[in-house]
VOLOMAR-13145 format. One record per atom (N, C-alpha, C): residue number from 1; residue in one letter; x negated, y negated, z. Coordinates in steps of 0.2 Angstrom, whole numbers, plus 5000, padded with zeros to 4 digits. Layout:
BEGIN
     n   res      x      y      z
   NUM     a      X      Y      Z
...
***
This chain:
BEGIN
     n   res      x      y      z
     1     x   4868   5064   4888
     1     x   4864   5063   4894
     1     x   4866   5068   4899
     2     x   4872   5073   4899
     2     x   4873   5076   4903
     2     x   4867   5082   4905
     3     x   4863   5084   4901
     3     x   4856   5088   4902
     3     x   4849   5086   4906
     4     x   4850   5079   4907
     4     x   4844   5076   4910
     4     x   4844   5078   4918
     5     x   4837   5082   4920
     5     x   4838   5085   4924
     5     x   4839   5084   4931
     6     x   4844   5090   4937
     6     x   4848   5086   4943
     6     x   4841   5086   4947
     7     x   4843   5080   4951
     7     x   4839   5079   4957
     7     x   4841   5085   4963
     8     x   4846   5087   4963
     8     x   4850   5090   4968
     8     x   4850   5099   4968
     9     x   4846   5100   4963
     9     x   4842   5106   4961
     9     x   4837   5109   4963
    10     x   4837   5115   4966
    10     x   4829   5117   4970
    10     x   4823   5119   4965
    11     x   4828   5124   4960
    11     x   4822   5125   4954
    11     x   4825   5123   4948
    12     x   4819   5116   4942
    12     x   4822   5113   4940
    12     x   4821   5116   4933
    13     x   4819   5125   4935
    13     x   4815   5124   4926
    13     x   4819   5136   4928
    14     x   4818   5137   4921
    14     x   4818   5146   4925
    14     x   4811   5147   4928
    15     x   4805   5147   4926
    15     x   4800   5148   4930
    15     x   4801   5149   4938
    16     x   4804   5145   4938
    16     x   4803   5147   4947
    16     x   4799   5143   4951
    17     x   4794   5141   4949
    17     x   4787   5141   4953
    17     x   4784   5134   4955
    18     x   4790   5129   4954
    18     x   4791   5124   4956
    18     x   4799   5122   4958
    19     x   4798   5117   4964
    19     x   4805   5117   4966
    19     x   4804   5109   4968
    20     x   4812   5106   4967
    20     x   4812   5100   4970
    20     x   4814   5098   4979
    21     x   4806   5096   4982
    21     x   4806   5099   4987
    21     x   4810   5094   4993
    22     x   4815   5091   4989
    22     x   4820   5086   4995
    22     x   4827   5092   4999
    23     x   4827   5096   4992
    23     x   4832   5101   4993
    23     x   4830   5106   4998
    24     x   4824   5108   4998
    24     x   4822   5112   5002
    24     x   4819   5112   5009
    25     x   4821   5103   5012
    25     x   4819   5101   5016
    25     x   4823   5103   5024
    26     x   4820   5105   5029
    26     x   4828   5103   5036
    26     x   4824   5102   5040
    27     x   4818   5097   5043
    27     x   4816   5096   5048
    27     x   4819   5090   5049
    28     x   4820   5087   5054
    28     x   4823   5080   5054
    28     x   4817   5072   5054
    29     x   4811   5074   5051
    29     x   4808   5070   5051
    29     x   4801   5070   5046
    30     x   4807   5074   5039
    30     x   4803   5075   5035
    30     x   4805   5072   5029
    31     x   4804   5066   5025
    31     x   4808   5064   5020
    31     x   4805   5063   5013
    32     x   4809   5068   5008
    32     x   4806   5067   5001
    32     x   4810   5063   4996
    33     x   4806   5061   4992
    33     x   4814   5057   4985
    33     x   4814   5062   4980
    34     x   4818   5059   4978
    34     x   4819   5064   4968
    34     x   4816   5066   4965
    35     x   4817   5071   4964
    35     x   4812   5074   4958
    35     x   4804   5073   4961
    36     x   4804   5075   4966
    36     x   4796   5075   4968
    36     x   4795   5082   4970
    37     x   4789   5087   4966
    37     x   4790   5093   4966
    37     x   4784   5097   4969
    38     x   4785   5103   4973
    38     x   4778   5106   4975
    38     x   4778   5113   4972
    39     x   4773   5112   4968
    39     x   4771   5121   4963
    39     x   4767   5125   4969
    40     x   4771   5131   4967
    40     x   4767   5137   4970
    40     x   4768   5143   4967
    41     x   4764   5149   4966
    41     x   4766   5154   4959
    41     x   4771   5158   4965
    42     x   4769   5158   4970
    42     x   4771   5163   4977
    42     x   4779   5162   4979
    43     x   4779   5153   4982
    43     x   4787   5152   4982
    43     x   4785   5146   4986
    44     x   4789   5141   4983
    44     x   4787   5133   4984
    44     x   4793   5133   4989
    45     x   4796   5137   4990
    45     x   4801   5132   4993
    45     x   4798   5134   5001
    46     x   4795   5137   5001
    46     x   4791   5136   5009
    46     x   4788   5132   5010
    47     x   4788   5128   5007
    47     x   4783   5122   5008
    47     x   4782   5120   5015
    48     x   4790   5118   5018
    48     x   4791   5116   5027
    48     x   4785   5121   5031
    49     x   4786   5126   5029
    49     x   4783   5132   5032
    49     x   4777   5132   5034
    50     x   4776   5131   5028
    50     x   4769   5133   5026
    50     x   4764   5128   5025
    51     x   4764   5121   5023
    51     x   4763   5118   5021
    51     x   4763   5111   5026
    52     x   4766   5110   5028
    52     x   4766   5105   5034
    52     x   4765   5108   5042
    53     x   4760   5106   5043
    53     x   4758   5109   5049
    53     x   4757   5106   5054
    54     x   4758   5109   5063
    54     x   4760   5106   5068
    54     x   4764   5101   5067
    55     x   4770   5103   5065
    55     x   4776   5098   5065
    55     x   4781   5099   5072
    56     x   4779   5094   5074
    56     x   4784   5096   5082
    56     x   4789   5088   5081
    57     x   4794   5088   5077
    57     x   4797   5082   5078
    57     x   4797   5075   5087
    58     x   4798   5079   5090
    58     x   4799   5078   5097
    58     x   4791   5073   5099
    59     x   4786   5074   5095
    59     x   4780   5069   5095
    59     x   4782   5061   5094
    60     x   4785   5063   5089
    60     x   4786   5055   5086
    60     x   4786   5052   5077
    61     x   4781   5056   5076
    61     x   4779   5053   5069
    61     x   4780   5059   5065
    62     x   4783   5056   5059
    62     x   4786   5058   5053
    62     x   4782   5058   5044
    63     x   4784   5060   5042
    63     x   4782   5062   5033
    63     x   4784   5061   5030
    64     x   4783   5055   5026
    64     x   4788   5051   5021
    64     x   4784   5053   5014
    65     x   4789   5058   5007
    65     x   4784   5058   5002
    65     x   4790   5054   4997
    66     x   4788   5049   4993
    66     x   4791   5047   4988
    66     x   4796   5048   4981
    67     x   4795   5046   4977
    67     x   4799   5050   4970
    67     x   4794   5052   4965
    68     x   4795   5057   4963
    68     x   4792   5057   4957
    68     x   4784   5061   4957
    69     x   4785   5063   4963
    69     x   4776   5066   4965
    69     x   4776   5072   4963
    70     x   4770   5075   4961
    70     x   4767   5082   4958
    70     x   4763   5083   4964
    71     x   4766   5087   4967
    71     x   4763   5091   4974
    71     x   4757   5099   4970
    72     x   4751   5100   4970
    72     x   4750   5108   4968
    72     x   4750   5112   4976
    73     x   4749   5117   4973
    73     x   4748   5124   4978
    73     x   4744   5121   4981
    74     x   4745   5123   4989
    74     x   4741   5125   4994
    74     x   4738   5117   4999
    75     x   4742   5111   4993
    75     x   4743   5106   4997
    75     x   4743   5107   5004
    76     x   4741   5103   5011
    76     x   4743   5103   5015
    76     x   4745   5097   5020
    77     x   4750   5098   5023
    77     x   4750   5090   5027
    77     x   4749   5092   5035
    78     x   4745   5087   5039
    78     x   4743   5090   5043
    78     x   4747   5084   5050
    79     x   4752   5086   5054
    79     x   4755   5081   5059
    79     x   4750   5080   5064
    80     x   4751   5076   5068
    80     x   4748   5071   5072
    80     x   4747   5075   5078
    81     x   4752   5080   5081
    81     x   4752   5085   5086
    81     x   4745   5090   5085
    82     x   4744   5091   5080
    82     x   4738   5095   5077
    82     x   4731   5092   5083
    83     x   4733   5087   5083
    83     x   4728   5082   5087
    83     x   4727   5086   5095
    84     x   4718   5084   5096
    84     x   4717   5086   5104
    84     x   4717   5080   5107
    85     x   4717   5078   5115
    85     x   4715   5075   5118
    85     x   4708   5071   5117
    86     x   4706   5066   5115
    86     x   4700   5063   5115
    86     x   4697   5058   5120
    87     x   4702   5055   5124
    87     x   4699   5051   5129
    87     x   4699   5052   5135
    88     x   4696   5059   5135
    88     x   4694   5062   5142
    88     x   4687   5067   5142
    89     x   4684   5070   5146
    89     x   4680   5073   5145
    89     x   4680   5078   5143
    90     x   4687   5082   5143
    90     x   4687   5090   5136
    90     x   4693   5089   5134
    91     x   4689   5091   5128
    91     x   4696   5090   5123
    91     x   4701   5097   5124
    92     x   4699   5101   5127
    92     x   4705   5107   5129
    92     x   4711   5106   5131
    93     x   4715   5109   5128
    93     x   4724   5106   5130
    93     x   4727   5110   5134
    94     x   4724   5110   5141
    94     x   4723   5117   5149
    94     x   4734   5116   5148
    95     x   4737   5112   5146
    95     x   4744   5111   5147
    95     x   4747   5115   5144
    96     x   4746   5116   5137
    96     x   4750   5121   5135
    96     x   4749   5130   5136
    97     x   4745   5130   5139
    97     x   4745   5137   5142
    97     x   4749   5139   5149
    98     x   4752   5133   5151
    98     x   4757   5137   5158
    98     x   4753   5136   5165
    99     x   4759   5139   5170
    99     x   4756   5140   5175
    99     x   4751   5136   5179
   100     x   4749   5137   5184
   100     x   4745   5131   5188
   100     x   4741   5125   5182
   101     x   4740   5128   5178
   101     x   4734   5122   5172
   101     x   4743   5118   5172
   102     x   4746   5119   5170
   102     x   4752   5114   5169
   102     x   4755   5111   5175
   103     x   4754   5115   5178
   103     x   4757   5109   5186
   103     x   4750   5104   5187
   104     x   4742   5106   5184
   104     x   4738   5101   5188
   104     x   4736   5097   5181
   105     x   4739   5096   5176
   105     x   4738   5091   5170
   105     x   4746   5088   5169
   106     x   4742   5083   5164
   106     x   4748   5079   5163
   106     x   4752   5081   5155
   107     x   4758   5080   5154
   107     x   4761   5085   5147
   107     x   4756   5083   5142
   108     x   4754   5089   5137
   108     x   4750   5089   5132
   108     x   4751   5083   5127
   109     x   4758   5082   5124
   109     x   4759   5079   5119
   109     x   4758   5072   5121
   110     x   4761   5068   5129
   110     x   4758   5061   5129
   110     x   4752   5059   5129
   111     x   4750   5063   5128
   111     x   4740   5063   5126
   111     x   4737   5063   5121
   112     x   4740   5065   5117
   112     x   4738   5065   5108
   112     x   4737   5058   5107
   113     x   4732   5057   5105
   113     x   4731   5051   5099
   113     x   4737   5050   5096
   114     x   4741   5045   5095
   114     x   4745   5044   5087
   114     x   4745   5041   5081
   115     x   4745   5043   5075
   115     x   4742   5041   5071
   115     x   4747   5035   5066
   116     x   4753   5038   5069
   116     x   4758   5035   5065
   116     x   4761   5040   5060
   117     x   4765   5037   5056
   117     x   4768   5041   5049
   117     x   4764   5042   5045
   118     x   4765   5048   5039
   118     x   4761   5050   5035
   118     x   4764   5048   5029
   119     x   4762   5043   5025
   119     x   4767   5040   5021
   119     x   4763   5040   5014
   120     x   4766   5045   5006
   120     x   4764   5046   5001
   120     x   4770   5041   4999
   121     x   4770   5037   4993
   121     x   4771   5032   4989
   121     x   4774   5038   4982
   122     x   4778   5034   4977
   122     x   4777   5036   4972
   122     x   4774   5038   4967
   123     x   4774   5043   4962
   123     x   4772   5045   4957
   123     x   4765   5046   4959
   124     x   4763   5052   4963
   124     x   4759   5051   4967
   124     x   4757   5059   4965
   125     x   4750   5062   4962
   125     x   4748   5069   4962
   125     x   4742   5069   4966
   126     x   4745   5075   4969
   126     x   4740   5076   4975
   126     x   4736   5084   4971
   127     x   4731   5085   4969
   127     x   4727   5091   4966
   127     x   4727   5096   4973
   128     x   4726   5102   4969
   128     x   4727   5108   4974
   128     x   4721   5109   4981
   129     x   4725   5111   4984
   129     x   4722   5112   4990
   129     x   4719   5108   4994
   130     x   4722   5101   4991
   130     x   4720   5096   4999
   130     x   4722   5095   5004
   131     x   4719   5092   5008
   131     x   4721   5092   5014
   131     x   4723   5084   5015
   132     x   4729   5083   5019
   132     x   4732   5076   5020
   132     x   4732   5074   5027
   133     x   4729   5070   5030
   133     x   4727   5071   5038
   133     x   4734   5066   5039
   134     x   4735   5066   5048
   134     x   4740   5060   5049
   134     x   4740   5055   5049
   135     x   4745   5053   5049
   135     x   4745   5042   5048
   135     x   4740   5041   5042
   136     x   4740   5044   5037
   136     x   4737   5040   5031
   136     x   4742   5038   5026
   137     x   4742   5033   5022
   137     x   4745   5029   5019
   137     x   4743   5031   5011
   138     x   4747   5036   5007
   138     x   4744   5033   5000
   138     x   4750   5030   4995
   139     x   4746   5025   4992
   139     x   4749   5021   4988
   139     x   4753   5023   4983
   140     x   4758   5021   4979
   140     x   4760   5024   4971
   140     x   4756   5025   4966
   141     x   4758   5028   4962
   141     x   4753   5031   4958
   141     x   4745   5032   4958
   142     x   4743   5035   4965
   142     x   4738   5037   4965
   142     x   4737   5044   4965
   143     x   4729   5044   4963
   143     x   4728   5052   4961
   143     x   4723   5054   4966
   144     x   4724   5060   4970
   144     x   4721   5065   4974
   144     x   4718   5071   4972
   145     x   4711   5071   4970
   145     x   4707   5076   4967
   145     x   4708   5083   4971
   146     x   4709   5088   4967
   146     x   4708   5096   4970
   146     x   4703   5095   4976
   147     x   4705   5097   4980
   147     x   4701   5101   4985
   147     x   4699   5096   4994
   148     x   4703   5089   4990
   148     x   4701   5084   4997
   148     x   4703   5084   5002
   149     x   4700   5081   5004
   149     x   4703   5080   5012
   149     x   4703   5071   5014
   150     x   4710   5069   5015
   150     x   4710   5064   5016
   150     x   4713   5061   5022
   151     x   4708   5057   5025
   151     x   4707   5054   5032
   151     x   4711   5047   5031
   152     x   4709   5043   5028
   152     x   4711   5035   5028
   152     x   4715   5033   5019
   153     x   4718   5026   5021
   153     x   4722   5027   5016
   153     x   4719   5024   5009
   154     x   4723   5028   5004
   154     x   4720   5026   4998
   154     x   4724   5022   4995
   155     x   4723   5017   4990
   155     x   4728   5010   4987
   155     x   4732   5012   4981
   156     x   4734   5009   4978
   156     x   4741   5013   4974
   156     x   4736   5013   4969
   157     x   4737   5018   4962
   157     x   4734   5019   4957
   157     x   4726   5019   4957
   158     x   4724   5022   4962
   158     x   4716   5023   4965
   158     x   4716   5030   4963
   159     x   4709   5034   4959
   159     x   4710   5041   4960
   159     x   4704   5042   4965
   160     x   4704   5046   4970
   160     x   4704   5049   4974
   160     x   4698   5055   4976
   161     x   4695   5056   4980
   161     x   4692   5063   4980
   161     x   4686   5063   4986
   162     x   4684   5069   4986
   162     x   4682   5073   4991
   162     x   4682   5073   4998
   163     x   4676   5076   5004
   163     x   4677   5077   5010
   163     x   4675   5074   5014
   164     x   4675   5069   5015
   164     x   4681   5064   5016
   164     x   4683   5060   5008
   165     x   4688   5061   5007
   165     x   4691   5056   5002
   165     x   4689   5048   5000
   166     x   4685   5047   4995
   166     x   4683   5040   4995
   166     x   4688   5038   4987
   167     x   4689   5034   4987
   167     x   4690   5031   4978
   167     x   4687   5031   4973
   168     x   4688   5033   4969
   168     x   4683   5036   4964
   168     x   4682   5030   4957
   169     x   4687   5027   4955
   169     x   4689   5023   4953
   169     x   4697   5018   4952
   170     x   4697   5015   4949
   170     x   4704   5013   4950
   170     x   4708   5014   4943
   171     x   4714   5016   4943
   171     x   4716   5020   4934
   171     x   4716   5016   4930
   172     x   4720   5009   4932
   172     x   4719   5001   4927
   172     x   4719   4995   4931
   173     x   4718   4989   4925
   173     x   4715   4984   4927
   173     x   4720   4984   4933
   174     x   4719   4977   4936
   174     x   4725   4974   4941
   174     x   4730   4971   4938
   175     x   4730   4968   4932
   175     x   4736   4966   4931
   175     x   4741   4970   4928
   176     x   4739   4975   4926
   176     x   4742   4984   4925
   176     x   4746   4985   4931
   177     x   4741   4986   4935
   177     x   4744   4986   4943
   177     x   4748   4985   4945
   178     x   4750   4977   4945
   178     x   4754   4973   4948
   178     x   4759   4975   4943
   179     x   4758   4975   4936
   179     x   4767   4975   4932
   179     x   4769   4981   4935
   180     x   4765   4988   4937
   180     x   4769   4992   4937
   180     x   4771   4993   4943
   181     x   4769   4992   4949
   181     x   4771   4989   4955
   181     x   4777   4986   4957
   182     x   4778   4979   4952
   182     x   4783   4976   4953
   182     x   4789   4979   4948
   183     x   4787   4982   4942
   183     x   4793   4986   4938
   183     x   4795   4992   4944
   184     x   4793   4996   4945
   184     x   4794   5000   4953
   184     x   4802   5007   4948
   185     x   4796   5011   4940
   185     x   4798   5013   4939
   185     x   4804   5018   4940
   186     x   4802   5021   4948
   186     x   4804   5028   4948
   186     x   4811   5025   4952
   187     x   4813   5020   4952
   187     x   4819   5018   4957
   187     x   4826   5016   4950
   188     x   4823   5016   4945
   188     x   4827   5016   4936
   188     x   4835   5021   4938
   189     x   4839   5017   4938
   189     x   4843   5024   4934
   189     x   4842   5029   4929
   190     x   4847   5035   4929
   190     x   4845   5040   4926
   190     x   4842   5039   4917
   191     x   4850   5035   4918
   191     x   4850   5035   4910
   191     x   4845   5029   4906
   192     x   4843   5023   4912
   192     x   4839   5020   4908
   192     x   4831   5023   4909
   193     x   4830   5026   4915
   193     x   4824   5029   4914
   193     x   4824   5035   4907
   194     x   4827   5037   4907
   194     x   4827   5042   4900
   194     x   4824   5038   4894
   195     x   4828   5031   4895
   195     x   4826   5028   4890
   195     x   4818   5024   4889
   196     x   4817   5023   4897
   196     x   4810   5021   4897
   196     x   4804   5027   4896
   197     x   4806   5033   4896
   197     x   4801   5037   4899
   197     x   4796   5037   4891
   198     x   4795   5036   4884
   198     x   4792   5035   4880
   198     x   4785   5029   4882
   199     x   4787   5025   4884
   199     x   4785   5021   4889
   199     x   4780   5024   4891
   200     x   4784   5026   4897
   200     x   4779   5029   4905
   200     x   4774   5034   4901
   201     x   4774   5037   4894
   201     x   4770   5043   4893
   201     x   4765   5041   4886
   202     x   4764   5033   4884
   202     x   4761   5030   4880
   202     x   4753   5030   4882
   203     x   4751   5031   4878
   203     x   4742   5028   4879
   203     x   4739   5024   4877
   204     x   4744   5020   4874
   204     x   4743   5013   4872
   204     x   4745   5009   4876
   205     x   4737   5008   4882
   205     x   4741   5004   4887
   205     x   4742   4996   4886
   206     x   4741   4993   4882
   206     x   4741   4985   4878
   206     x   4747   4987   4875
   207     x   4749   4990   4872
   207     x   4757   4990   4869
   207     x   4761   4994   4878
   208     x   4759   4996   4881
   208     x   4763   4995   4887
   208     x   4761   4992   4890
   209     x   4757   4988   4891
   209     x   4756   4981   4896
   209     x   4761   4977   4892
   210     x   4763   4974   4886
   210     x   4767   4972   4881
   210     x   4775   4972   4884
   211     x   4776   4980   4885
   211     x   4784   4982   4886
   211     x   4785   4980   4892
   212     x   4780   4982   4896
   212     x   4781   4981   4904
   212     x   4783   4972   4906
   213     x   4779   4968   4903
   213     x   4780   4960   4904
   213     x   4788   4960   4901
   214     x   4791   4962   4895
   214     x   4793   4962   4892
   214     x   4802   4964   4896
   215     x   4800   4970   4900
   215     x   4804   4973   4904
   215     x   4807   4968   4909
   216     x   4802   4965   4915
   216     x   4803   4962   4917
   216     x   4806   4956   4916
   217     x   4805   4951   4913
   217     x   4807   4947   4911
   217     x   4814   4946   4910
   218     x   4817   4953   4908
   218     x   4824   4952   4908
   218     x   4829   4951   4913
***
């Protein structure tokens, strides 16, 4: 068991070109789990950088991503400060410009709409190059189609897609759902998820609706 891969590792493979993006994190209001990874051919560990945008901690709302997620290139997460004034007659933000505009407004930031935290769930792939807008909630194992943009939140194990992001379908029945919901894989110790992951990677989902009831019960 000693080869089973570290969580505390930034790149988990030689390729490079994916990293585990908890290790690469230092904003104080940016939180990832284990082994949730963001691929880039270029250099994933800029993800802070590059990839989470208008992040001003000092607003308030934070990015919570799960365990387990498949982040691609060019994902984006968009914080709450990105936001203009909207309950006035121009959405112009004459405040951050200085000088008399800021002595005759009131501070930019208490003006922002707030949307809340941006909260991904586990085991959660988000296809390249979408867009994650703020205060959206997506569930566990839900899937995010290439190229979206999502506004409102999606439900666990719902796939996902376009501009604006609607549900496309749901990946299994409900009672799939719920066992894997309540079995809440990605929280397993190392060495018993080792032992589960044949399991997690069957297509026989009737012989794992099977293991799953099975699981639980003990």
């Amino acid at each position: 068991m000693n080869n089973i891969p570290n969580p505390n590792t930034v790149f988990p493979n030689e390729y490079k070109t994916s990293c585990f993006l908890k290790n690469v994190i230092t904003a104080p209001n940016i939180f990832v789990g284990d082994y949730t990874y963001y691929d880039d051919p270029v250099d994933p560990t800029a993800f802070e950088r590059s990839n989470v945008l208008f992040n001003w901690p000092e607003f308030g709302d934070s990015l919570y991503i799960g365990k387990f997620c498949s982040i691609a290139s060019g994902v984006q997460f968009i914080m709450g400060s990105a936001n203009h004034r909207i309950s006035s007659i121009s959405t112009y933000p004459f405040n951050v410009f200085g000088g008399a505009w800021a002595e005759n407004t009131p501070p930019h930031l208490s003006q922002l709409p707030f949307k809340g935290d941006t909260v991904i769930g586990n085991d959660v792939w988000i296809g390249r190059d979408s867009v994650i807008m703020p205060g959206v909630k997506i569930g566990d194992g839900a899937i995010i189609a290439a190229y979206s943009v999502v506004v409102k939140d999606i439900e666990p194990y719902t796939v996902a897609g376009g501009n604006p992001a609607r549900p496309i379908k749901k990946r299994f029945d409900e009672e799939l759902i719920e066992l894997l919901l309540k079995l809440q894989w990605w929280d397993f110790e190392p060495e018993k998820l080792f032992a589960f992951m044949p399991i997690l990677c069957d297509n026989d989902l009737e012989l794992v609706r099977q293991k799953l009831k099975q699981t639980l019960e003990r």
